[in-house]
N, C-alpha and C positions, 0 to 999 in steps of 0.2 A: 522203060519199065517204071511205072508209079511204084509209091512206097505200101500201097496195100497187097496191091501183087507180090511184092520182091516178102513184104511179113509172111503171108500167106504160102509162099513156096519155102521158108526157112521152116514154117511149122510143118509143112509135110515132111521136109527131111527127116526133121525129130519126132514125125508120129510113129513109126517103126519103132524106136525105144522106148518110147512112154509104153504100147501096147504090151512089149514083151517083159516091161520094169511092172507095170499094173498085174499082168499077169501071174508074177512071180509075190506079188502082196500076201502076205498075211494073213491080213485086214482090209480087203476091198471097200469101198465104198458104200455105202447105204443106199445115201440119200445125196444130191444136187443141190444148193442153191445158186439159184442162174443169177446173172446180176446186167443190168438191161440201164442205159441212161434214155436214149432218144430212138425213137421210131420216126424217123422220117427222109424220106426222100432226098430229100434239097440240102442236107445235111454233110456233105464229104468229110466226115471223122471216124474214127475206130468205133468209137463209142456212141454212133450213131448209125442205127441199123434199119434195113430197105422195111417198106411194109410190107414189100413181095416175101421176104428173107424170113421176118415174123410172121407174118400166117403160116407158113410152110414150117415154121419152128414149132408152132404151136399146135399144129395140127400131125405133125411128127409127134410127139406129146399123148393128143390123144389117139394117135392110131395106133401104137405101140404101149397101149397101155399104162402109161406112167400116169400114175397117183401124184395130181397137184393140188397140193391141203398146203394152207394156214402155215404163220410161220408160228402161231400159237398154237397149233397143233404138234409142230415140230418140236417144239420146246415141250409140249409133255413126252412125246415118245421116245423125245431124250431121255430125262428127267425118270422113264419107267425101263429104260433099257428097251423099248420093243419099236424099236425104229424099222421097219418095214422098206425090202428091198425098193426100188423104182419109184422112189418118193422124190418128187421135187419143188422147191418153192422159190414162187419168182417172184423177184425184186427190181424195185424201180430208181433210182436215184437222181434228186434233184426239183423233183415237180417240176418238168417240163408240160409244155401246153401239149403236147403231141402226143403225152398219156391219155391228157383230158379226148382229142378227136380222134387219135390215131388205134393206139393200143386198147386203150378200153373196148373198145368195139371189137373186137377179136376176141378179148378174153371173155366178154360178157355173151358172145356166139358160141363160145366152146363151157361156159361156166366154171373159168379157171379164177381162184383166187387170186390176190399179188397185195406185194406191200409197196406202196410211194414214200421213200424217204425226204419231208420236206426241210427246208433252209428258211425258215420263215423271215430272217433277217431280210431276206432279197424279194420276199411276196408283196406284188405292189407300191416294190419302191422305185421302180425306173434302176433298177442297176443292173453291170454284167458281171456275169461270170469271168474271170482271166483267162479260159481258156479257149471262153467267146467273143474275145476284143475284135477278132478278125474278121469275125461275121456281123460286130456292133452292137448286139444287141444278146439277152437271153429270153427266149422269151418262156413264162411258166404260166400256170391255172394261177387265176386271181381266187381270194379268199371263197367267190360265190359256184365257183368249178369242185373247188375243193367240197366244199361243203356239201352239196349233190353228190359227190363221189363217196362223202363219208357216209351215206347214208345206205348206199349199198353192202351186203353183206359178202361181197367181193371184194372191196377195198378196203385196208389197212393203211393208216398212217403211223408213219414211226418219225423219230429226230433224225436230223443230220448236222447238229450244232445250228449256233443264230447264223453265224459267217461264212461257212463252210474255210475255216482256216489248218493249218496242218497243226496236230492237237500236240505235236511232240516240241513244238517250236513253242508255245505258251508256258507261261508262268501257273503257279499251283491256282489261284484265284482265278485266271482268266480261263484253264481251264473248268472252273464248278461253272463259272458265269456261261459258259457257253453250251455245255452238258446242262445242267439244271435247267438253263434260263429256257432254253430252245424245246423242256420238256414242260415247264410251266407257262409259256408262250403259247403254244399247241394246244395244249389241254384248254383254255381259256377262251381260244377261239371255235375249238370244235367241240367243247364239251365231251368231252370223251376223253379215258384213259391213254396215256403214249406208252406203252410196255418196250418197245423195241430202237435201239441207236445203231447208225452207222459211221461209222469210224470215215471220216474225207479220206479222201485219199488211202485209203488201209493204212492210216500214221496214226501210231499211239504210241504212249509211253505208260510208267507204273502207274502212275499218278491216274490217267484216261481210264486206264481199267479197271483201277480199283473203285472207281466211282460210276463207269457204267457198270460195273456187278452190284454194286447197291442201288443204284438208282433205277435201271431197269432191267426187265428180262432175261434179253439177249442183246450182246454187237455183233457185227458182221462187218468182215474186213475181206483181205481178197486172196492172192497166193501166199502171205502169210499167218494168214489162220489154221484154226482146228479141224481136219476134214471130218465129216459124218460117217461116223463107224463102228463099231462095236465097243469099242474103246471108250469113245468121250464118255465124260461123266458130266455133272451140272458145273463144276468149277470151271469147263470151257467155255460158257453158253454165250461169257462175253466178248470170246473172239472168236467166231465159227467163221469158216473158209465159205467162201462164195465164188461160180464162175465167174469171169468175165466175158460176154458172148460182144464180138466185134464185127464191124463190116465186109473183115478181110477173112471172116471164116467160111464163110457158104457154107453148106451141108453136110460135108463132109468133119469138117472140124468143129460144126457144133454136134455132132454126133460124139466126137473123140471126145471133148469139154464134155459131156452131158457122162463119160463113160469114165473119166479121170487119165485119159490116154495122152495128154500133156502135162504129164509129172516133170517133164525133161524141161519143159519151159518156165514152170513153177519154181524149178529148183533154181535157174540161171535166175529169177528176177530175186527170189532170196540171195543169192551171192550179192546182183548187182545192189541192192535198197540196204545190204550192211556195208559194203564199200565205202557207198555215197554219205551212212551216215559217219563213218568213221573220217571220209574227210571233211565232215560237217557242212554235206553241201544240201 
């Protein structure tokens, strides 16, 4: 039994208690931000999802209704208290090439928005990713992909730091350099404002966040964030919760993600990410 099957049958266990913990909420959920790295086939990772799996995700989306706006639209309905049930915005991470052939073509058949979080330290410089050593290579949209994407009123580009390094491990400096630098880098190439950062890894410390609340919009981070709900107010806007939609969910479980019905598994990764920091690993 692979390791996607064996995740995928541990979350169905736990989808029974997410259901009846969501159920008994409050404060249900609003709105969704989905969080998407790669579309592609050839890709055997979590974080990289079928193109069968995404048409079928997206097209779930619009047959059910669900309202997919701007994540600058989001940020006002925050901002006005009138955040609208079945709202969702989707997010990209990385600027992988496979936005550029794969994904965009889907979203641009249905006329759904989305935001590319880019690294621009890594655009065009022949480097990998660490968690792409194994495959060799990363491959992303070069400067002239990007820049035809920005041009559509579809695409949104936001920061993702120069290096995509983990922000809680940096010193005070190395963090503005990489916050700042990666929003003035951006802007410079695409001419266009950068409103929106995401946090690598969902790792931040005070320092990360007090400087993306001044510096932009909104961050978005993952099981650790602020879910979308009646509650938030603007002082959240720099750490809002994002899905994570994997390989190992099929249908079933990005239905449950889209509905907040893996509380049970959000809660275990917050246990386990204070653990790890506490033994400083």
């Amino acid at each position: 039994m692979n390791y996607l099957l064996r995740k995928a049958i541990k979350l169905y266990v736990l989808l029974p208690i997410g259901i009846i913990v969501s159920f008994f909420k409050r404060d249900r959920r609003y709105a969704s931000i989905l969080m998407y790295h790669r579309v592609n086939d050839n890709i055997k990772k979590e974080l990289a999802v079928t193109t069968k799996n995404f048409e079928w995700q997206m097209d779930y989306l619009k047959k059910k209704n669900y309202n997919v706006i701007t994540l600058d639209t989001l940020i006002e309905k925050i901002k006005t208290k009138s955040v609208p049930k079945k709202c969702v915005v989707l997010t990209f991470d990385d600027g992988y090439e496979d936005y550029y052939h794969s994904a965009y073509k889907t979203l641009k058949r249905l006329e759904f928005p989305s935001i590319q979080y880019l690294v621009p330290g890594y655009i065009e410089k022949n480097k990998t990713f660490w968690w792409d050593r194994d495959i060799g290579e990363s491959k992303l949209m070069n400067w002239e992909q990007i820049n035809e994407l920005s041009k559509s009123e579809l695409v949104t580009f936001g920061a993702h730091t120069i290096n995509h390094p983990d922000l809680d491990r940096l010193n005070n400096l190395e963090i503005h350099q990489e916050l700042q630098g990666s929003k003035k880098l951006l802007e410079a190439k695409l001419k266009k404002e950068i409103k929106h950062f995401c946090y690598p890894r969902g790792r931040y410390n005070t320092t990360s966040k007090q400087i993306v609340r001044k510096t932009f919009e909104s961050g978005v981070l993952m099981f650790n964030g602020k879910e979308i709900n009646s509650k938030l107010n603007k002082d959240h806007l720099c750490v809002l919760k994002r899905e994570p939609i994997q390989q190992s969910d099929g249908k079933l479980l990005f239905i449950a993600r889209l509905n907040g019905w893996l509380c049970v598994e959000d809660n275990i990764k917050k246990i386990v990410y204070k653990m790890k920091d506490k033994a400083g690993a």
